[in-house]
C-alpha positions as CSV (number, residue, x, y, z in Angstrom):
1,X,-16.5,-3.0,0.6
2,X,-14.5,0.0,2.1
3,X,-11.4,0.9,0.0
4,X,-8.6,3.6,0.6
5,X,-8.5,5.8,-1.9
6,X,-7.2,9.2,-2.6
7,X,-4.4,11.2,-1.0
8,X,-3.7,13.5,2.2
9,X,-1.1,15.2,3.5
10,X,-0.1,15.6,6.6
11,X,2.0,17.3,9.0
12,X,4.4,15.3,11.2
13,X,4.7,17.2,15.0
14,X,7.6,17.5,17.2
15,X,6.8,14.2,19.1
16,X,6.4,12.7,15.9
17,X,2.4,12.7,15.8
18,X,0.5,12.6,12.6
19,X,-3.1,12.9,12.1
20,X,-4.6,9.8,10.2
21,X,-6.9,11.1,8.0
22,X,-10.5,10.5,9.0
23,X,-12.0,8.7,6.0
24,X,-9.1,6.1,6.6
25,X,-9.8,6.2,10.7
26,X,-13.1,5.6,9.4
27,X,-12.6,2.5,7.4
28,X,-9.8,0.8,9.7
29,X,-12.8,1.2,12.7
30,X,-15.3,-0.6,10.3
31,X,-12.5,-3.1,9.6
32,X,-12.5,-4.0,13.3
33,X,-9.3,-3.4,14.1
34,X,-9.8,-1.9,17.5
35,X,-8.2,-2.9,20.5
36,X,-9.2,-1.7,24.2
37,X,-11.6,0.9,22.2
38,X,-8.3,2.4,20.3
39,X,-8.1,1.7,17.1
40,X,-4.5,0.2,15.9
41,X,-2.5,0.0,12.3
42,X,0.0,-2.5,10.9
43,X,2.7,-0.7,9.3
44,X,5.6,-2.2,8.1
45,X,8.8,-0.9,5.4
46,X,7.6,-1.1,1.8
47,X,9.4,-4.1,-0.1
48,X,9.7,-2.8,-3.2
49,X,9.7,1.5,-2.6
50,X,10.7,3.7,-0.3
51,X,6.9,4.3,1.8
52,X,5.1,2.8,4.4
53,X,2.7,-0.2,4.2
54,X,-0.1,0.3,6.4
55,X,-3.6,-1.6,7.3
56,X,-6.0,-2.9,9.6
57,X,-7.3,-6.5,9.8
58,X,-7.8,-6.7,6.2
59,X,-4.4,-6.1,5.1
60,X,-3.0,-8.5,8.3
61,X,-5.8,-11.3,6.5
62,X,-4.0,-10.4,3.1
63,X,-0.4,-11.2,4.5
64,X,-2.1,-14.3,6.3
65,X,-3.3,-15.5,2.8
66,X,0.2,-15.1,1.0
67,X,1.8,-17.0,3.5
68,X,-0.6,-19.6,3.6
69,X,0.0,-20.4,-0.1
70,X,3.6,-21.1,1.0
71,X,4.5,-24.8,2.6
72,X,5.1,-24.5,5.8
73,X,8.5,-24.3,7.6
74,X,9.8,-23.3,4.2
75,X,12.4,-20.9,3.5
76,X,10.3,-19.0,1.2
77,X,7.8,-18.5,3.8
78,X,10.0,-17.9,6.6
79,X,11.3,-14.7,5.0
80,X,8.4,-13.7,3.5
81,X,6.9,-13.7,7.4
82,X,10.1,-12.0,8.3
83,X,10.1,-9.0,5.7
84,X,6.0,-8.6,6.7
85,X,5.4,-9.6,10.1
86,X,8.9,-9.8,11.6
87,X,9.3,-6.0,11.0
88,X,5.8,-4.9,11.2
89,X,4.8,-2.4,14.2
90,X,1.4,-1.8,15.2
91,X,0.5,1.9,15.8
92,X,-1.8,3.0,18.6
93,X,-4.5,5.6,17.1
94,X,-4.9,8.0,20.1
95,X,-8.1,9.7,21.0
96,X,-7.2,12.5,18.4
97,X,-6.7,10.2,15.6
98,X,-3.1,10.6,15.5
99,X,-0.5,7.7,15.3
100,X,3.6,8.0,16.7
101,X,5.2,7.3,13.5
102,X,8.7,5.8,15.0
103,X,11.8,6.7,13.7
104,X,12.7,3.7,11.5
105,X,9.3,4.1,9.4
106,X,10.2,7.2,9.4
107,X,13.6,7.2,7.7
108,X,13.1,4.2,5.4
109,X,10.5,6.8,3.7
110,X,12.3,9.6,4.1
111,X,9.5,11.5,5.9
112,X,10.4,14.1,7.5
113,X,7.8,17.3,8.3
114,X,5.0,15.7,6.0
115,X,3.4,12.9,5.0
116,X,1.6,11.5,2.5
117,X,-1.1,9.0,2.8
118,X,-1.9,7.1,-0.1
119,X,-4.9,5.0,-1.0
120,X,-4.4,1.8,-3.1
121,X,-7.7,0.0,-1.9
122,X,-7.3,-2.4,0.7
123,X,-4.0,-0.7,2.1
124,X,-2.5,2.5,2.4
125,X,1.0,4.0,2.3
126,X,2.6,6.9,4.0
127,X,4.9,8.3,1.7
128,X,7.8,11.5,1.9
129,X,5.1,14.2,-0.2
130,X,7.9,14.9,-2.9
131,X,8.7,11.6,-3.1
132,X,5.2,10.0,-3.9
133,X,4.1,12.9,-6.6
134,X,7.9,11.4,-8.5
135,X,5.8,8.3,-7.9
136,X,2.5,9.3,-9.1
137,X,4.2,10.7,-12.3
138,X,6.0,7.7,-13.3
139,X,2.9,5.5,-12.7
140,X,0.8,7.9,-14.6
141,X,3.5,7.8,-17.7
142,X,3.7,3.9,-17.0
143,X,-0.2,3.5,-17.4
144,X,-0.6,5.9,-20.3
145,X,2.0,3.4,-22.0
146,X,-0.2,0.4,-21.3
147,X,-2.9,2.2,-22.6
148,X,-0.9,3.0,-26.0
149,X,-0.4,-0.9,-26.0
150,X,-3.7,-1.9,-25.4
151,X,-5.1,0.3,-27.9
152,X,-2.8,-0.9,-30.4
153,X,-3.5,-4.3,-29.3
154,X,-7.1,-4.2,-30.1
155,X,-6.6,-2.5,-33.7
156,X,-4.4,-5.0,-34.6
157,X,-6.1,-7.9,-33.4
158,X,-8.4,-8.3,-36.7
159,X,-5.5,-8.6,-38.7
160,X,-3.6,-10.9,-36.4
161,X,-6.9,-13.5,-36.9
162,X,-6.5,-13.6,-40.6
163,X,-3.2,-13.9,-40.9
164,X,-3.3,-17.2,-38.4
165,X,-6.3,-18.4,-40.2
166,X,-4.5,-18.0,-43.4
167,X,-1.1,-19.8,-42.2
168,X,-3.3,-22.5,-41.1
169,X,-4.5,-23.6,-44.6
């Protein structure tokens, strides 16, 4: 299965035109997210950082999922829908491969001249450049610390064994 991976930078023109990079172009067209023979992206405000969200009809099947695991007319769901649909906007891909990326996507990111678009698999982020290599860093340092644990887990785990084994007796 396609994934997005990797990361591109972009620059944002006057109008506020930015290239999508083709290997993502490429995978949102084998997605089938095409409309009128243009191709089209969700995008919506990050929940939890300040970037973009962005996908075809995989990541709109994704959201559909989550909120089906919710009961219906429930307040979860409701604002769930609201913080991923309800502010969602669905970019036309012109001819050129270039989406408008409006204003409000825009500042919630803090993109200005560049941007950054950022695999993670089955969706894609546009991220300020400086902004996203902060990002990178600490998830980096975050990992290497998980590996550190890991590691530590796995050395440890003989000795754990037989000292359970022996507090059964």
């Amino acid at each position: 299965m396609d994934r997005f991976v990797s990361t591109f930078i972009n620059k944002i023109d006057a109008k506020g035109r930015v290239s999508v990079p083709a290997p993502f172009r490429a995978i949102l067209e084998r997605d089938g997210f095409q409309q009128g023979g243009a191709g089209h992206v969700y995008c919506y405000p990050a929940l939890d950082s300040p970037a973009v969200d962005a996908g075809g009809e995989r990541l709109a099947r994704t959201i559909d999922g989550l909120l089906a695991g919710l009961p219906d007319y429930s307040i979860e769901r409701d604002e769930l829908s609201v913080a991923l649909y309800g502010i969602s906007q669905v970019l036309s891909v012109d001819q050129d491969g270039r989406i408008v990326l409006p204003e409000s996507l825009r500042a919630h990111a803090g993109i200005t001249t560049q941007v950054a678009f950022v695999g993670l698999g089955e969706k894609f982020q546009l991220w300020e450049p400086g902004q996203f290599e902060r990002r990178r860093a600490e998830a980096q340092q975050k990992v290497r610390e998980h590996l550190k644990l890991f590691g530590a887990g796995r050395r440890s785990g003989g000795d754990s064994g037989g000292g359970q084994q022996g507090a059964r007796e």
